[in-house]
C-alpha positions as CSV (number, residue, x, y, z in Angstrom):
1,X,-1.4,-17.5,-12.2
2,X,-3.1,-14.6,-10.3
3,X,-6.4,-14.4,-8.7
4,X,-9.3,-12.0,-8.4
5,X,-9.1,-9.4,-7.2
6,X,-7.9,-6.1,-6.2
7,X,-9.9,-2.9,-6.2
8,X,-9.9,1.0,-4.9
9,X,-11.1,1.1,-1.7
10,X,-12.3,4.3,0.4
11,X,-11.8,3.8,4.3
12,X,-13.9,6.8,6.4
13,X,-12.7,7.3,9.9
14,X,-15.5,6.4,12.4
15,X,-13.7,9.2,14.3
16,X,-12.9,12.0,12.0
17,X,-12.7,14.6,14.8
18,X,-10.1,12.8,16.0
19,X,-8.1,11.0,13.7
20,X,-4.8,12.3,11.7
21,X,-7.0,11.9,8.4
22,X,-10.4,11.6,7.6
23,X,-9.9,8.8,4.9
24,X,-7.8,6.6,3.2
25,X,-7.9,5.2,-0.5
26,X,-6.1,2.2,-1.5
27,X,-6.0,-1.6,-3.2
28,X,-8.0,-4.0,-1.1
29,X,-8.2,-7.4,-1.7
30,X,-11.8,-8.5,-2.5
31,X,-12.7,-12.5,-2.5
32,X,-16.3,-13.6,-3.2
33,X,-16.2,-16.8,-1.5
34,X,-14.4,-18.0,1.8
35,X,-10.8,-19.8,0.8
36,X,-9.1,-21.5,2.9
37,X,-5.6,-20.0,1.8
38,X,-7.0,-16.7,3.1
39,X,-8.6,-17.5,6.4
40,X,-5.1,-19.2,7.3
41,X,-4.3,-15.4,7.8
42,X,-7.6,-13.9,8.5
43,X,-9.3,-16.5,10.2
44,X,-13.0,-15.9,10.6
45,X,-12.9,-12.3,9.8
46,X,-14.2,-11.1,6.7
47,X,-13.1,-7.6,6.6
48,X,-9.7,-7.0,7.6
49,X,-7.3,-4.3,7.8
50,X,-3.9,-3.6,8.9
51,X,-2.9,-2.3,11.9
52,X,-0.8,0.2,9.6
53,X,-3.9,1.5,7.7
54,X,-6.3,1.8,11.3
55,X,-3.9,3.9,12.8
56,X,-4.4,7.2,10.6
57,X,-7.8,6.7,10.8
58,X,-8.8,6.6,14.4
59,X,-9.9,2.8,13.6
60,X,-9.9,0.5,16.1
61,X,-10.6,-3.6,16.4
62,X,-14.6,-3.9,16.4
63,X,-15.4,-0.7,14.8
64,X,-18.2,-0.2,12.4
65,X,-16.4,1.1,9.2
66,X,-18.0,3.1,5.9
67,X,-16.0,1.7,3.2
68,X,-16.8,2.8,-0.4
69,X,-15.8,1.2,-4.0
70,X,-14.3,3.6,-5.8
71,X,-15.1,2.3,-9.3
72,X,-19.0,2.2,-9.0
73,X,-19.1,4.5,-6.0
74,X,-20.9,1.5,-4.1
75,X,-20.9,2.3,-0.4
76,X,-20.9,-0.3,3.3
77,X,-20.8,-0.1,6.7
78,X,-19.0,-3.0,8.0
79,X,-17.3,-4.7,11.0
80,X,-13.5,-4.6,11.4
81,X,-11.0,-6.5,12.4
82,X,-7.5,-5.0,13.1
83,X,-4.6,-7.9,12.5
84,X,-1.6,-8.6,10.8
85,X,-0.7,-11.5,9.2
86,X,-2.2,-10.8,5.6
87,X,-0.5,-9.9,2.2
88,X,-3.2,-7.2,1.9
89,X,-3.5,-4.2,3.7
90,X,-7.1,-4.3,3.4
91,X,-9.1,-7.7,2.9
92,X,-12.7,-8.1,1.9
93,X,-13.5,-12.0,2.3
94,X,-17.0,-13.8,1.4
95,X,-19.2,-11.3,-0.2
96,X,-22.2,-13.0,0.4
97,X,-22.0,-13.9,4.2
98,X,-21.3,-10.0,4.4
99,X,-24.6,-9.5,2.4
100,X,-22.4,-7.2,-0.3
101,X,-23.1,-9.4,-3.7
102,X,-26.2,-10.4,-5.3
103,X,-24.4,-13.1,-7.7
104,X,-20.6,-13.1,-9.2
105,X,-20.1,-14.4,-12.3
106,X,-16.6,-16.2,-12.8
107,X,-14.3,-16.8,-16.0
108,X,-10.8,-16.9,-17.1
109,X,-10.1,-13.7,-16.5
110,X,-11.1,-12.8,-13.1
111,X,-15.3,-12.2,-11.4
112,X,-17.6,-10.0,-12.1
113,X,-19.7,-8.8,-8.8
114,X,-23.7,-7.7,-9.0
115,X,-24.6,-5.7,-5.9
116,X,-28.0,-5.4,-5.0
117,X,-28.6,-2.0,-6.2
118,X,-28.0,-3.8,-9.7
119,X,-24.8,-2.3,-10.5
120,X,-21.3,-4.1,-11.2
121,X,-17.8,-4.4,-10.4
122,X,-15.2,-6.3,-12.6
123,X,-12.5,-8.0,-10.5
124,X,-9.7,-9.0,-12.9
125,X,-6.9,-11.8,-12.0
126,X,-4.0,-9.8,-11.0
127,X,-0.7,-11.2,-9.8
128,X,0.1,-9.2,-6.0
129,X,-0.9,-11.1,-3.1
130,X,-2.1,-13.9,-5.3
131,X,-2.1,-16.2,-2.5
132,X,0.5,-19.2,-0.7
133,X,2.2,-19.9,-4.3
134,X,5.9,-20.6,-5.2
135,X,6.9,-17.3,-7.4
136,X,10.4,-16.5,-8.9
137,X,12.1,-13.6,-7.6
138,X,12.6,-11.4,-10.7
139,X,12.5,-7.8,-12.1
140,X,14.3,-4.6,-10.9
141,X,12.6,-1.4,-9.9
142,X,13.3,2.1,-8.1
143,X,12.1,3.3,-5.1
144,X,11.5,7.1,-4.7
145,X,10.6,8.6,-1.8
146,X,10.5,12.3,0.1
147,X,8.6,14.4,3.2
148,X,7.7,17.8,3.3
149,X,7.7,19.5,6.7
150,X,6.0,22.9,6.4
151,X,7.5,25.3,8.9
152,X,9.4,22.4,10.5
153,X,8.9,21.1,12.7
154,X,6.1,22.8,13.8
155,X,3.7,23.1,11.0
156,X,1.8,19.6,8.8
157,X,3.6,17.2,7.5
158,X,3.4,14.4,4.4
159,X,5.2,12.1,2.7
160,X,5.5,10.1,-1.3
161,X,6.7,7.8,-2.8
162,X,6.5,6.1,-6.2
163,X,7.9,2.9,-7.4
164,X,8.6,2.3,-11.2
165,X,10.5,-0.8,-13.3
166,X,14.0,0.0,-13.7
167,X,13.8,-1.8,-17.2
168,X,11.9,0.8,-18.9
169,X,10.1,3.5,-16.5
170,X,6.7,1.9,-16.2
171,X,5.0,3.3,-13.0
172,X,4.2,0.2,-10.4
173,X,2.7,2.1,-7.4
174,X,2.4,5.6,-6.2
175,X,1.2,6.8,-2.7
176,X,1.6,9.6,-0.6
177,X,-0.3,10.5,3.3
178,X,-0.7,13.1,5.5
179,X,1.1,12.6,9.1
180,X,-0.7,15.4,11.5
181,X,1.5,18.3,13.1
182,X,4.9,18.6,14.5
183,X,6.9,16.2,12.4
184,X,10.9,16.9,12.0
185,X,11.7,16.5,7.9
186,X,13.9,13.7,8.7
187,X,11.0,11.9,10.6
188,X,8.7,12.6,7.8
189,X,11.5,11.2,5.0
190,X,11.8,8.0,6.8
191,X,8.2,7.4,6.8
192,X,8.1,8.4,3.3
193,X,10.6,5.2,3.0
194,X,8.9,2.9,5.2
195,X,5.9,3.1,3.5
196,X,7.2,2.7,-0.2
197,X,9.5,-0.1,1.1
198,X,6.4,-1.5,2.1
199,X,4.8,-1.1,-1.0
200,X,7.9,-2.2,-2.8
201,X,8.2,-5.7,-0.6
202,X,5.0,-7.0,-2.4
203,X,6.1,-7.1,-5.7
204,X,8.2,-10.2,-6.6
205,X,11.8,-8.1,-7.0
206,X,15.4,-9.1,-7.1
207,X,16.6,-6.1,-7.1
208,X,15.7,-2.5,-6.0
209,X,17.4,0.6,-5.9
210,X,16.0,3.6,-3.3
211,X,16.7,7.1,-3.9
212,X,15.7,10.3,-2.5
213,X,16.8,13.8,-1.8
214,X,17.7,13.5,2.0
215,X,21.6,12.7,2.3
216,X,21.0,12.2,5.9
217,X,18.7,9.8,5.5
218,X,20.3,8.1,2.6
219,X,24.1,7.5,4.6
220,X,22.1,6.5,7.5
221,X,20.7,3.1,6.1
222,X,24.3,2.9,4.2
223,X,25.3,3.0,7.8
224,X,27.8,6.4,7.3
225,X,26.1,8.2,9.6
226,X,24.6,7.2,13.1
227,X,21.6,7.5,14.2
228,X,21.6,9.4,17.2
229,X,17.8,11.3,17.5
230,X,15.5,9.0,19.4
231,X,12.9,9.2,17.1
232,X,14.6,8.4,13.9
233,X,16.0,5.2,15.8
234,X,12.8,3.7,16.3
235,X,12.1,4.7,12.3
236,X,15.5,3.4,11.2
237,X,14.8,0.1,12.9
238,X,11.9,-0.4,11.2
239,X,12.7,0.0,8.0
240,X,15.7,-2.1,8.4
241,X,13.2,-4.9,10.1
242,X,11.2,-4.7,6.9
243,X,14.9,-5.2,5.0
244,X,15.5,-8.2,7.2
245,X,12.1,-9.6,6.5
246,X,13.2,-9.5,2.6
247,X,16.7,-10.2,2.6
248,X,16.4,-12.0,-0.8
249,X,15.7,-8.5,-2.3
250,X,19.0,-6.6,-3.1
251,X,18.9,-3.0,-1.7
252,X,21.1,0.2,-3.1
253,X,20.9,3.6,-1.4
254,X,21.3,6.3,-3.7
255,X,21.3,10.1,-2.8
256,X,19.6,12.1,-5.5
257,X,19.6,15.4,-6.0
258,X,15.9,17.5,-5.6
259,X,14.9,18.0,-8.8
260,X,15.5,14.5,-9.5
261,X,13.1,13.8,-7.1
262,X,10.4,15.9,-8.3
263,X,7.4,13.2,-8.3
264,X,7.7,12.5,-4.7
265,X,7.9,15.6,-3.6
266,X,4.7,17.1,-5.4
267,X,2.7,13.9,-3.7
268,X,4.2,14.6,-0.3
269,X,3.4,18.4,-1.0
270,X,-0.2,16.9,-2.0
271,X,-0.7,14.7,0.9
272,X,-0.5,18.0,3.0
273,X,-2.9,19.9,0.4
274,X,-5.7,17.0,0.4
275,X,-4.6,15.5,4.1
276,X,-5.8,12.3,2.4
277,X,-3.7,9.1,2.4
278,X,-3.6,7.4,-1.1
279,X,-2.0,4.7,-2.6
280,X,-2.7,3.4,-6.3
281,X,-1.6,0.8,-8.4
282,X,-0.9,0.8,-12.4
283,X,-2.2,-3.3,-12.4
284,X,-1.7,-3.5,-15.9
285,X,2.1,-2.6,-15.6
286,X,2.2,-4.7,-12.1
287,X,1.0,-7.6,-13.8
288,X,3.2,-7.7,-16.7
289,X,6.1,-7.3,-13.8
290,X,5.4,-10.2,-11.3
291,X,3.2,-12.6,-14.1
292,X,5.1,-15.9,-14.0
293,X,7.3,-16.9,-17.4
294,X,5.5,-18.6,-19.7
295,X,2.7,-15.9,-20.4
296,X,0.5,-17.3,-17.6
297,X,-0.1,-14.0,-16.1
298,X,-3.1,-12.2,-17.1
299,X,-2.8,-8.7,-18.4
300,X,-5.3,-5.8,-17.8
């Protein structure tokens, strides 16, 4: 059964002169109450984020850090610490002792948060990062993902992804993020990979297929090629560390033509537009992926 709660998060750079972007949108994982599950990972932090997510921004372990709810447009300066070690990439744990809720109200079907200006924010139960429980390895989905280089490698760079059920094209996740000046197109197609990989790694998948445009790329992880530029070693590497990690998930490479590979390419395209990095989930077509069997998971 899931738990409450994910939301859309707005992370501003404390550093904006200075950082690659400005800010970040994305699921964070919002908890009322301290659980013991969660500070396992967290320990006494109550607002966490990965090292992955501080990067971009400039943020470092310690900083003061605006963060805004996206739904009701609530906004917070708070403390951060910068760890691994979480499902999440961006935890918000114990409301109260933060001084963010007023009351939450709990039912079946997830918590719903008072702040003190009066307004409210539903958390429903969802099933990602639902906690230390025993889940079932099922479903198949596809993994697309591209970089855009403009005037490469000298001018900005970005990169998307999306990630959709192979069953019958429901969209999971999408994301795309800006990477600063003077990436090669190869660099920016691996971290266009690495970064929906990532995405893909928390949903509970058997099996996923990975396409996208770059043949180079694509016969690199099927190991046809070598990898001989330095950079895209230390890229390749991580993204077959991440494969490693998950070696119950079954992997296919597939090289795709470009215009079958249009999505990701408009949000890499975007991610240079905006310079923003976003990532968004469809919940309601997560949960009916990774809810258990049996009809325990709960649908929004």
């Amino acid at each position: 059964m899931g738990v409450s709660g994910a939301t859309q998060v707005r992370l501003f750079s404390p550093r904006a002169s200075e950082s690659i972007v400005s800010s970040s949108t994305m699921p964070a994982y919002m908890c009322s109450i301290r659980s013991p599950s969660i500070m396992m990972a967290a320990g006494e932090d109550l607002f966490v984020i990965k090292p992955r997510v501080a990067e971009p921004l400039g943020i470092r372990d310690g900083d003061y850090v605006k963060v805004e709810l996206v739904e009701v447009g609530e906004v917070f300066t708070l403390k951060v610490a910068v760890k691994e070690g979480m499902n999440s990439d961006v935890l918000i744990h114990d409301m109260f002792s933060l001084d963010i809720a007023e009351q939450v109200a709990m039912d079946g079907s997830g918590e719903t948060v008072t702040f003190h200006s009066g307004s409210q924010l539903r958390l429903p139960r969802q099933e990602m990062w639902a906690g230390m429980r025993m889940v079932e390895k099922k479903g198949s989905a596809i993994l697309h993902f591209d970089g855009a280089s403009r005037n490469n490698p000298n001018g900005p760079a970005g990169y998307g992804f999306h990630i959709k059920r192979e069953d019958n094209g429901d969209d999971l996740i999408r994301g795309y993020g800006y990477a600063g000046m003077n990436r090669t197109s190869n660099e920016i197609e691996y971290t266009g990979l690495l970064e929906g990989l990532t995405w893909a790694c928390q949903l509970d998948l058997n099996n996923l297929t990975i396409k996208g445009d770059s043949e180079l790329i694509i016969r690199q992880m099927t190991g046809q090629y070598q990898v001989r530029e330095p950079r895209l070693q230390v890229l390749h590497a991580k993204v077959q560390t991440l494969l490693d990690m998950h070696n119950d998930l079954r992997c296919h490479f597939q090289h795709i033509p470009r215009k079958g590979n249009k999505i990701a390419d408009f949000l890499a395209n975007l991610a240079i537009d905006t310079r923003e990095n976003v990532v968004a989930c469809n919940w309601n077509h997560v949960n009916n992926l990774m809810a258990p069997r049996g009809g325990d998971g709960f649908v929004f």
